[in-house]
C-alpha positions, 0 to 999 in steps of 0.5 A: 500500500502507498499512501500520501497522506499531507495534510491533517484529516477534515471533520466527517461530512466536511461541506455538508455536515448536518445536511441529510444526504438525501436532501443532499442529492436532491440540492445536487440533482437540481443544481445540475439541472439548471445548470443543464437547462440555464441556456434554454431558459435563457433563450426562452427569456430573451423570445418572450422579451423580444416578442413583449418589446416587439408588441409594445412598438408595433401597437403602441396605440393599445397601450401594452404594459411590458407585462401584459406584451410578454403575456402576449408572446407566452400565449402564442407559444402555444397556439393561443393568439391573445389577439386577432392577426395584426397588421403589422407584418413584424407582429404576422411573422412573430405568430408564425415564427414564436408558436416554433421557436417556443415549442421546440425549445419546451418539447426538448427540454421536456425530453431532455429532463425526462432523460436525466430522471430516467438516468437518475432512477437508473444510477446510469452514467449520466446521472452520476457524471452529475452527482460527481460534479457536483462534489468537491474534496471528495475520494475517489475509489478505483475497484470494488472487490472485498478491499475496495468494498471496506474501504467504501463502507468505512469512508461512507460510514466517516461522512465522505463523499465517495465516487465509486469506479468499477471495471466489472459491469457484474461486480457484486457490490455494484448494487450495495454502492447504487443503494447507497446513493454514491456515484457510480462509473461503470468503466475502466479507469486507466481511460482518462475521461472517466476519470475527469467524469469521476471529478478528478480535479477536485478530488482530495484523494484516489484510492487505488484498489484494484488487482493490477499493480501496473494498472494502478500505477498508470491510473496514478500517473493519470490521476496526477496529471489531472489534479497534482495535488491529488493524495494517492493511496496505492494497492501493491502486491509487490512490495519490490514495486513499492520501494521503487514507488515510495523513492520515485514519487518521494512517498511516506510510506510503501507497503505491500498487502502482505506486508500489511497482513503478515504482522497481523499474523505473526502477532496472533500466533505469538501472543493471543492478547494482541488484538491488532498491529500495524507498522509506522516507519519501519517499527511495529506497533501492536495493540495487547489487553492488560488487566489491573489486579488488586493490590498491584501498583496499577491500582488507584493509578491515573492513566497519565501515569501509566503512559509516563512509566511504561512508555504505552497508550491507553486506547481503551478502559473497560469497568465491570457493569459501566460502557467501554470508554475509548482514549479515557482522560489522563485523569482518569483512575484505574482500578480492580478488574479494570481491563485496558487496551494498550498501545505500544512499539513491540519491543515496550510491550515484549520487555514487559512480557519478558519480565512477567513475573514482574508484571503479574506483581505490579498488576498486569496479566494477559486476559 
């Protein structure tokens, strides 16, 4: 996995926190609809001004309000002259000219905007080449197996709007990413439009997760192409192409999907009460569960203490009968039977273990 991570994380929800997301779409699907429609209705409004001014100069004797010679023009778009024929030919050429223009404009947006509702319910292309458009600072996900599909589920979970691309047309998750409202592009992202449909100019992120490194890679350099200041989170299998990466494009960090994984394994073979494990500049950080006992030194202890004696953060406290309370205060004071999810390098936590004894005496014990 290559990560470019630069830049503090924002609030979940970022530009439209506390708006419902279906209230969201439906202001993003009208948005793009006005957009879509503003030239014709500019030119709706520029016939029916230019037929109201023509009224009022070729009849100046009936006295037409600008209102009411507009009026005038709207009727006879639809075949309803507001008058009899006039004399003037200007006027005799707007009541057979106008009923076209008008009608034609009208039926075709009638059309059009039909079209879009039809490709809204569908959640096909157009639709969500709109949606996408309509976001900023947003993520975009590149290949929906069951990695990409976690990934999704964890970032709609955290509030952020995500546009899904996905190769396979028959992808099982295709209809999970369609229920939940997201943009969906049904193509091959090493095609450079679908990436500017995906909005990839305004995106902050692309995850890359498909199971082509050279894919990957290509959709990278298309990706920086289009947006250079995009964050680019790369699935690798070879972890060999992951180094070369991490030099090449001066990365924080390149790691494989084994890389990732084979921690995680070793851990849970050494020791049960390790529950995670990640590496962070080449060292290894896992998560173990301590459990305080009566009368040892960890008893009536506050958190802060515990940090600044053994070199290990609280991520968690458990208390028989009350909630678990995750990153509890430094305050905080511990006590018989609490259990704690701690947090450290592995060669803090296993000199802590090789000193055992010591720690069943100071009040700490596998669970």
């Amino acid at each position: 996995m290559i990560n470019t991570d630069l830049e503090p994380c924002r609030l979940p929800g970022g530009h439209r926190r506390g708006i419902p997301q279906r209230l969201w779409r439906e202001w993003c699907f009208c948005r793009a609809v006005f957009r879509h429609f503003r030239l014709r209705l500019a030119l709706m409004l520029l016939l029916l001004l230019t037929g109201g001014l023509l009224f009022r100069l070729y009849e100046p004797e009936k006295g037409h309000s600008l209102a009411r010679a507009t009026y005038y023009t709207w009727s006879l778009i639809f075949g309803e002259p507001p008058e009899e024929f006039p004399e003037a030919p200007v006027l005799q050429a707007l009541f057979f000219v106008v009923p076209v223009l008008g009608l034609l404009i009208i039926l075709e947006g009638i059309v059009e905007f039909a079209l879009m509702l039809r490709d809204r319910r569908r959640n096909e292309r157009g639709w969500c080449r709109i949606m996408a458009d309509s976001y900023a600072n947003h993520i975009i996900l590149v290949g929906l197996g069951k990695l990409g599909w976690r990934s999704f589920r964890l970032l709609r979970q955290l509030g952020e709007d995500v546009v899904v691309i996905e190769r396979n047309g028959g992808n099982q998750f295709l209809e999970e990413v369609r229920r939940d409202g997201s943009p969906l592009l049904v193509g091959d992202a090493r095609r450079e439009a679908l990436l500017e449909e995906a909005n990839a100019a305004r995106a902050r992120s692309i995850i890359l997760a498909t199971n082509n490194d050279l894919a990957n890679l290509e959709i990278a350099l298309d990706a920086r192409r289009i947006n250079p200041k995009i964050h680019l989170v790369l699935r690798m299998f070879d972890q060999n192409m992951a180094d070369k990466l991490r030099e090449g494009f001066d990365l924080p960090m390149a790691m494989s999907q084994s890389a990732i994984s084979a921690p995680a394994f070793v851990m849970a073979a050494l020791e049960g009460s390790i529950v995670g494990s990640l590496v962070v500049d080449d060292q290894l950080v896992i998560m173990q569960r301590w459990q305080v006992r009566r009368d040892g030194p960890l008893c009536g202890r506050t958190v802060g203490e515990i940090i600044q004696e053994y070199g290990v953060g609280v991520i968690e406290r458990r208390t028989e009968g009350e909630p678990a309370r995750l990153m509890p205060p430094p305050d905080t004071r511990l006590g018989e039977g609490d259990r704690l999810l701690v947090q450290g390098t592995f060669e803090v936590l296993n000199d802590l273990r090789g000193r055992l004894d010591d720690i069943r005496e100071c009040g700490i014990v596998p669970p």
